[in-house]
PyMOL CGO cylinders between C-alpha atoms (Angstrom):
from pymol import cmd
from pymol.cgo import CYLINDER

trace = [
    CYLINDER, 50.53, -67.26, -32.47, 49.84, -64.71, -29.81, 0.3, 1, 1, 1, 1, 1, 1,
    CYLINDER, 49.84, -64.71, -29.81, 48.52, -61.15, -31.53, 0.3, 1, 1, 1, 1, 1, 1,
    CYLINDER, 48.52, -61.15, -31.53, 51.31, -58.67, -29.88, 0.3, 1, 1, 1, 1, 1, 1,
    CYLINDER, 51.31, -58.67, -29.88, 54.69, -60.59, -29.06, 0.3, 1, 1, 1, 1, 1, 1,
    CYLINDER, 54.69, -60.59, -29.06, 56.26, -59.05, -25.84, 0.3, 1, 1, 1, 1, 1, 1,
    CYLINDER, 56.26, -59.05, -25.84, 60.08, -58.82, -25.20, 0.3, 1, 1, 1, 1, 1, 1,
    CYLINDER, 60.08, -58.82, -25.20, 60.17, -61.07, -22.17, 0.3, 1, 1, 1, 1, 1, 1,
    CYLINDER, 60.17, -61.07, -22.17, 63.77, -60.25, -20.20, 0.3, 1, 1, 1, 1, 1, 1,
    CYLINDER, 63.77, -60.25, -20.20, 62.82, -63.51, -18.35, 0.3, 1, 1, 1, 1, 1, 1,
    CYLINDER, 62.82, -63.51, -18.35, 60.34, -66.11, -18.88, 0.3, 1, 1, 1, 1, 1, 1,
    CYLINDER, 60.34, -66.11, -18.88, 56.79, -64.97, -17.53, 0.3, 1, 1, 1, 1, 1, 1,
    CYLINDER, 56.79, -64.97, -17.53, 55.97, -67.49, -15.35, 0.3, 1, 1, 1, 1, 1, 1,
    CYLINDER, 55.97, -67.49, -15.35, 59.51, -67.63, -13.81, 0.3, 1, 1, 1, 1, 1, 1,
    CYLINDER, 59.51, -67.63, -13.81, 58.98, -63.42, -13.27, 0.3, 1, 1, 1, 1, 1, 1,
    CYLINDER, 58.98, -63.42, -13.27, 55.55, -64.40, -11.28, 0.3, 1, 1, 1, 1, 1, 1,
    CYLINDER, 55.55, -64.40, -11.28, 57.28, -67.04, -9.16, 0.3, 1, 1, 1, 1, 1, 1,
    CYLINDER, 57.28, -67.04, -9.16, 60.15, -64.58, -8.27, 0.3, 1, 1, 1, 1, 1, 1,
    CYLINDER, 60.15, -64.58, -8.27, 57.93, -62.16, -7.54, 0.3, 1, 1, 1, 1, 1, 1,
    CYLINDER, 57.93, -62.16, -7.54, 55.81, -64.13, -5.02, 0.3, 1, 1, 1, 1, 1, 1,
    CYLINDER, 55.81, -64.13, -5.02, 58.79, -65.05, -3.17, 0.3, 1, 1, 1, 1, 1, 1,
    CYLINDER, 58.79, -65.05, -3.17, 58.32, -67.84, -0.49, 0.3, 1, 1, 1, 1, 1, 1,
    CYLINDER, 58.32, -67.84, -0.49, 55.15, -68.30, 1.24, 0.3, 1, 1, 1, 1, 1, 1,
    CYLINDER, 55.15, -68.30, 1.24, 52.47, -68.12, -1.25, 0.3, 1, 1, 1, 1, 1, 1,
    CYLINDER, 52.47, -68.12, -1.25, 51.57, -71.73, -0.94, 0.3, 1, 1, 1, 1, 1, 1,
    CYLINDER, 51.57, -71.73, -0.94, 50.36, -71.25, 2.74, 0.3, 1, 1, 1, 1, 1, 1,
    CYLINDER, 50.36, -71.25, 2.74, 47.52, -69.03, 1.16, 0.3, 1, 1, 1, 1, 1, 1,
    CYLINDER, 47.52, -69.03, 1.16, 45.05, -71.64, 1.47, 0.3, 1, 1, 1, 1, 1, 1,
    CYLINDER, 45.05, -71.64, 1.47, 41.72, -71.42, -0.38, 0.3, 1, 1, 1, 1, 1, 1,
    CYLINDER, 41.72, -71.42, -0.38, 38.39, -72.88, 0.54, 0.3, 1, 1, 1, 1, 1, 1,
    CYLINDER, 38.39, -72.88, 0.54, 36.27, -75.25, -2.05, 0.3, 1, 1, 1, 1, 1, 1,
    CYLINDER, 36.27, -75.25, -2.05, 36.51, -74.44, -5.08, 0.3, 1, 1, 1, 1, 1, 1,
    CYLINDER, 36.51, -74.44, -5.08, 38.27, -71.30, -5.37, 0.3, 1, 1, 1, 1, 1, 1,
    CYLINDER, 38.27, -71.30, -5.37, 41.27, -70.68, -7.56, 0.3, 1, 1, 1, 1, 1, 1,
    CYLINDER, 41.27, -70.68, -7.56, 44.07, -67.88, -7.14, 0.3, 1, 1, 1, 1, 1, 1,
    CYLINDER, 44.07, -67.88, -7.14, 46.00, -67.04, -10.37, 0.3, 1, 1, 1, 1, 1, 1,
    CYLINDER, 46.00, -67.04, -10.37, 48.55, -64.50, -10.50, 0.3, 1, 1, 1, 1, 1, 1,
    CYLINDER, 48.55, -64.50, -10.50, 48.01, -61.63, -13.06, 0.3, 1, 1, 1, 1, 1, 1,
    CYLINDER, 48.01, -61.63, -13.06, 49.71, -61.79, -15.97, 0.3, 1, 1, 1, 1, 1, 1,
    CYLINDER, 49.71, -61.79, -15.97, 50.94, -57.74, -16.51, 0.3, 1, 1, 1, 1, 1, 1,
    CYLINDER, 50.94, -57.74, -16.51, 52.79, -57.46, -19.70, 0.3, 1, 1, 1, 1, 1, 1,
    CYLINDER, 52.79, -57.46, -19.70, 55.74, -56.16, -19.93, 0.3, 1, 1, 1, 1, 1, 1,
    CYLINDER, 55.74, -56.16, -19.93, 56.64, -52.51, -21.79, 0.3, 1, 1, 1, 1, 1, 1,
    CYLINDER, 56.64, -52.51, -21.79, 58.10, -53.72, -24.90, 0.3, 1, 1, 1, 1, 1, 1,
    CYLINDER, 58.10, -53.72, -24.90, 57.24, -55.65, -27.68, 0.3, 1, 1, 1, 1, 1, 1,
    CYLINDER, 57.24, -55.65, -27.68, 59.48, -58.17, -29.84, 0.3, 1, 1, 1, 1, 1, 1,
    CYLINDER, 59.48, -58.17, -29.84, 59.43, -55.85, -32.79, 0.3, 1, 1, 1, 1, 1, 1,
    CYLINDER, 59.43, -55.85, -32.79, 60.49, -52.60, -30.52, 0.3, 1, 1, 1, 1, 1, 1,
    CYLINDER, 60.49, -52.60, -30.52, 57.33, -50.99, -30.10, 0.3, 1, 1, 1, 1, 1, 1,
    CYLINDER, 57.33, -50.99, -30.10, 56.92, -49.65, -26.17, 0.3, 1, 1, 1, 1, 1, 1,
    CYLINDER, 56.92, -49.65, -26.17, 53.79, -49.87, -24.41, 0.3, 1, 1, 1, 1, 1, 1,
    CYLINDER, 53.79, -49.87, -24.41, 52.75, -46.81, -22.10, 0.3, 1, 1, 1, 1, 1, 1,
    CYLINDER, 52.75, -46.81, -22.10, 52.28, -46.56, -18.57, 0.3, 1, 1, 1, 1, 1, 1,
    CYLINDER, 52.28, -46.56, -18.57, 48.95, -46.21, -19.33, 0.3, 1, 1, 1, 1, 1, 1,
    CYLINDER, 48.95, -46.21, -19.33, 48.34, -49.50, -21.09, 0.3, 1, 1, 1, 1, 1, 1,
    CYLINDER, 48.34, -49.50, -21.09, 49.95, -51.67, -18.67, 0.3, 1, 1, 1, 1, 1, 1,
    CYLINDER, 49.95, -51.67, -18.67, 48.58, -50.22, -16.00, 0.3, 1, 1, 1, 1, 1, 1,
    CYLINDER, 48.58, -50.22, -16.00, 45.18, -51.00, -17.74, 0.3, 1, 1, 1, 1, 1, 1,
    CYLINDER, 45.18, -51.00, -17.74, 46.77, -54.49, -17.47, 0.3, 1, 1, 1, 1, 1, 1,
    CYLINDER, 46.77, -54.49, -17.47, 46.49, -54.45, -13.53, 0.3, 1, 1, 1, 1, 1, 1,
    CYLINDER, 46.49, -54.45, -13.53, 42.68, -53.77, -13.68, 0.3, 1, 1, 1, 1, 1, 1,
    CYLINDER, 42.68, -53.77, -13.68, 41.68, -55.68, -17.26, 0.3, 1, 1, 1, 1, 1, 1,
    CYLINDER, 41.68, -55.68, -17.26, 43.88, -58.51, -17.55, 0.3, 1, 1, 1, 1, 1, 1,
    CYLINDER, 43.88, -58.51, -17.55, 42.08, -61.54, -18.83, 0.3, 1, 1, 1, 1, 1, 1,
    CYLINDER, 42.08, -61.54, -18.83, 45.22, -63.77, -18.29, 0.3, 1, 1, 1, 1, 1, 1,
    CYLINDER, 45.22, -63.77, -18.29, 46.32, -65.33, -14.96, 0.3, 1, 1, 1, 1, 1, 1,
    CYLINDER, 46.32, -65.33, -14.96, 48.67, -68.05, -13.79, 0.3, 1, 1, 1, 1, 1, 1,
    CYLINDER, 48.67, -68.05, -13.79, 47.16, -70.51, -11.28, 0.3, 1, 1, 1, 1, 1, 1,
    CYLINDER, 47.16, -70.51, -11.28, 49.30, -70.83, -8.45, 0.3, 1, 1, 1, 1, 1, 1,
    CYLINDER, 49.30, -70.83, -8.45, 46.81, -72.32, -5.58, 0.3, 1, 1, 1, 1, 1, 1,
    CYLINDER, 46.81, -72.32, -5.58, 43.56, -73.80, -5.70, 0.3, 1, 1, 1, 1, 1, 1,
    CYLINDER, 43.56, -73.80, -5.70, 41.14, -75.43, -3.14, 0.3, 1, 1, 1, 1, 1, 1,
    CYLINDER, 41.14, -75.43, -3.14, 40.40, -78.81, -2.44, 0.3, 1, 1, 1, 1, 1, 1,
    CYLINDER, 40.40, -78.81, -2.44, 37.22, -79.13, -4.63, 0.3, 1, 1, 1, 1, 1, 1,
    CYLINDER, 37.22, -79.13, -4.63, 38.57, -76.90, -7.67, 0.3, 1, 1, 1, 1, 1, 1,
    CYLINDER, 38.57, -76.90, -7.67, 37.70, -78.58, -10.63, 0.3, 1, 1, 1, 1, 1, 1,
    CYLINDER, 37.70, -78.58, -10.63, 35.80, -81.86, -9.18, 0.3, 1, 1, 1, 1, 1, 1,
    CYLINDER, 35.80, -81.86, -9.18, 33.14, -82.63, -10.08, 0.3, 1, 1, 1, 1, 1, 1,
    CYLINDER, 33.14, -82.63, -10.08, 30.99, -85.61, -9.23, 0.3, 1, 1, 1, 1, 1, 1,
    CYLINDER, 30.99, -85.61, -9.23, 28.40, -85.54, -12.23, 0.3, 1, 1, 1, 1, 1, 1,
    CYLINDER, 28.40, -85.54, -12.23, 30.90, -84.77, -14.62, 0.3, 1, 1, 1, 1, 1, 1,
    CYLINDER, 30.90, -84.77, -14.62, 29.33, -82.23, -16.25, 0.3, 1, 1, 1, 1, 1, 1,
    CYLINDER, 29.33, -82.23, -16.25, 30.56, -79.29, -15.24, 0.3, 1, 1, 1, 1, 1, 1,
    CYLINDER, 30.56, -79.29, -15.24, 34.56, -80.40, -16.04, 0.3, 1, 1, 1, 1, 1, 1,
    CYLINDER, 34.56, -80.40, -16.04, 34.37, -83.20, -18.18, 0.3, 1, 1, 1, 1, 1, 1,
    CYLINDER, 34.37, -83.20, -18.18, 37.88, -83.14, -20.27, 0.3, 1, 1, 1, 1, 1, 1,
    CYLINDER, 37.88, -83.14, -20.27, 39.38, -80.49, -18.36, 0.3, 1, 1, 1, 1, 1, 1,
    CYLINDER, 39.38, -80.49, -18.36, 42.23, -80.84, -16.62, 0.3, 1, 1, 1, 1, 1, 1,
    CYLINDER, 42.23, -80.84, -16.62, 43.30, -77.53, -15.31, 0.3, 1, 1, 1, 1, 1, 1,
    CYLINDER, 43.30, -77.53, -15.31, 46.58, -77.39, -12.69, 0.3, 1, 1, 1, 1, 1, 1,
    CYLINDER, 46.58, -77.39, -12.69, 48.97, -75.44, -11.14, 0.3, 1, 1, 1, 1, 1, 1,
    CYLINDER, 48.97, -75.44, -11.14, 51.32, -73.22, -13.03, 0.3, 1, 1, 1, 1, 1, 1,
    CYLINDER, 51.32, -73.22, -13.03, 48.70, -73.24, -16.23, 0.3, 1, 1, 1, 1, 1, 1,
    CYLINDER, 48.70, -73.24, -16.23, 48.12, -69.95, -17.86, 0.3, 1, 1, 1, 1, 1, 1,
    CYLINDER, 48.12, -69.95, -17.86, 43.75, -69.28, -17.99, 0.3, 1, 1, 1, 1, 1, 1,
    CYLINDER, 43.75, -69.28, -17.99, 41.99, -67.29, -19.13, 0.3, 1, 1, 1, 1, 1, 1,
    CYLINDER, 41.99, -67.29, -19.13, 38.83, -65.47, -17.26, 0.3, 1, 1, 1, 1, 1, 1,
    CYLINDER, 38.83, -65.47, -17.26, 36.62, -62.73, -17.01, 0.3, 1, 1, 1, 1, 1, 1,
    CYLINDER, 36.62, -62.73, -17.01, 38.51, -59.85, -14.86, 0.3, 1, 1, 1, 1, 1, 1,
    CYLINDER, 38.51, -59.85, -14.86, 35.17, -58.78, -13.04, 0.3, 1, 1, 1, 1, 1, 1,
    CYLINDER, 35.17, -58.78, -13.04, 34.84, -62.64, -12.42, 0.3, 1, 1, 1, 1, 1, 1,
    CYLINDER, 34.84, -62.64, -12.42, 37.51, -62.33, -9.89, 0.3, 1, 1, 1, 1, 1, 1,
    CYLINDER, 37.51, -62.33, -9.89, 38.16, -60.82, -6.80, 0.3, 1, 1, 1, 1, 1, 1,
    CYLINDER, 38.16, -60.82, -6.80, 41.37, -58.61, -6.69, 0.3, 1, 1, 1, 1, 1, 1,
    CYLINDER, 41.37, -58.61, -6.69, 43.94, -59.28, -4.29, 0.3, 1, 1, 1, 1, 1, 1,
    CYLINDER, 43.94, -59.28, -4.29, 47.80, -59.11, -3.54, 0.3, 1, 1, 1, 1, 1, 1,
    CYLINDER, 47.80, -59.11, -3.54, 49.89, -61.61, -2.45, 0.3, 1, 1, 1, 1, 1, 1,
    CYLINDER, 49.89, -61.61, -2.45, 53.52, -60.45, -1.46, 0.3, 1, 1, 1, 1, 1, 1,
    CYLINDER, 53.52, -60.45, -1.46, 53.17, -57.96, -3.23, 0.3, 1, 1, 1, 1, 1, 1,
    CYLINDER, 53.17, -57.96, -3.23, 51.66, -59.68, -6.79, 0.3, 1, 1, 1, 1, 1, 1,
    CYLINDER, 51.66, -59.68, -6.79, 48.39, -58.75, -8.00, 0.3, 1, 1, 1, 1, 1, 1,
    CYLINDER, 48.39, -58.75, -8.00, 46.25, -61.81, -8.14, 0.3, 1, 1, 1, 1, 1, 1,
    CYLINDER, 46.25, -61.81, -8.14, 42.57, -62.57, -8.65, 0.3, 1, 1, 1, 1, 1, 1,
    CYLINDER, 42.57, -62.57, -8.65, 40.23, -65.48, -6.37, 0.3, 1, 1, 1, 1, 1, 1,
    CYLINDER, 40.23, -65.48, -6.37, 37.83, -67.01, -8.90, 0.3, 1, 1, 1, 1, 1, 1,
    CYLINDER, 37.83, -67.01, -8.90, 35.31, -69.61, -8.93, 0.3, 1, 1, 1, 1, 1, 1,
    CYLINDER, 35.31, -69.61, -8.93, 36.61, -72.82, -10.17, 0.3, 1, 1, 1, 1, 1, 1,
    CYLINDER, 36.61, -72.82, -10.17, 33.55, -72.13, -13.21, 0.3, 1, 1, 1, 1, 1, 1,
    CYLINDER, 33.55, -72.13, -13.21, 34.74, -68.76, -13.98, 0.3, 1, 1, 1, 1, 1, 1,
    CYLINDER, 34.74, -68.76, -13.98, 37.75, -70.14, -15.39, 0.3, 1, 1, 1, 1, 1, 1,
    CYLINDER, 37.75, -70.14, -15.39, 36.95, -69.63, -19.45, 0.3, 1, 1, 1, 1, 1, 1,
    CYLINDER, 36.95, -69.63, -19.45, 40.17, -71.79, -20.65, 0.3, 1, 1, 1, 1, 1, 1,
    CYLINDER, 40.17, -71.79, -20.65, 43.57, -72.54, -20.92, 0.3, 1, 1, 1, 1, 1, 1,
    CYLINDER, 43.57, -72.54, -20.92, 46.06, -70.74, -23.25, 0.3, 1, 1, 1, 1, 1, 1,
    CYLINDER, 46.06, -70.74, -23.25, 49.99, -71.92, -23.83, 0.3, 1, 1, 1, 1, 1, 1,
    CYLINDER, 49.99, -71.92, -23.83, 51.71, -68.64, -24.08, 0.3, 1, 1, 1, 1, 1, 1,
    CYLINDER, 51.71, -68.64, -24.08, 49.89, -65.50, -21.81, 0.3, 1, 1, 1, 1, 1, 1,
    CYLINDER, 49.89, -65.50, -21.81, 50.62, -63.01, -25.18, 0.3, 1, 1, 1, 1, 1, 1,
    CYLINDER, 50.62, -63.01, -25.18, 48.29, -65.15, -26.97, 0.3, 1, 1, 1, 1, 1, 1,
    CYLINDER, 48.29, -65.15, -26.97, 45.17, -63.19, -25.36, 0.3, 1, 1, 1, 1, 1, 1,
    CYLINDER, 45.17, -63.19, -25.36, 44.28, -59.54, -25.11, 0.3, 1, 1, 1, 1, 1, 1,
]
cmd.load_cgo(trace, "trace")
């Protein structure tokens, strides 16, 4: 059960893929890079309680949850099967990673983060669920 239950007006991965608009797939990444969109949350919770500006902005530069929308060719492969034995990370997952991990972009105009296929800490079902 995530720890702080947001008021979503729309779902949150739908409100990422309207944001990016058209175009994002042609962002193409090299080995095994990943690009997840960052999950901001939104200002209020379920129970009525409204986040500042402050903490969502903190969001932008702290946020340990992303949405994979791209990856590159070798993302997650891995011939001795060590590394990513089990895992079977794809597109439109929520993860969970390190925000200094990453590097910090924007793509049409959503903030994103590039990270190493191994910087990737987990998956998660719902992006409240981590803080």
């Amino acid at each position: 059960m995530p720890h702080m239950i947001m008021d979503h007006q729309k779902d949150p991965k739908q409100a990422i893929f309207d944001a990016l608009g058209s175009g994002y797939t042609d962002f193409k990444l090299f080995n095994n890079q990943v690009l997840c969109a960052v999950y901001v949350r939104p200002q209020k919770t379920k129970s009525g309680i409204f986040l500042t500006d402050v903490t969502t902005s903190e969001d932008k530069i702290q946020g340990k949850v992303g949405l994979v929308i791209n990856m590159g060719p070798m993302a997650f492969v891995d011939d001795s099967n060590s590394w990513f034995k089990d895992v079977d990370i794809k597109l439109e997952d929520w993860v969970v990673f390190k925000p200094s991990d990453g590097w910090s972009i924007t793509v049409n105009g959503v903030l994103c983060r590039i990270l190493d296929d191994t910087n990737v800490r987990g998956t998660i079902p719902h992006p409240d669920m981590v803080w």
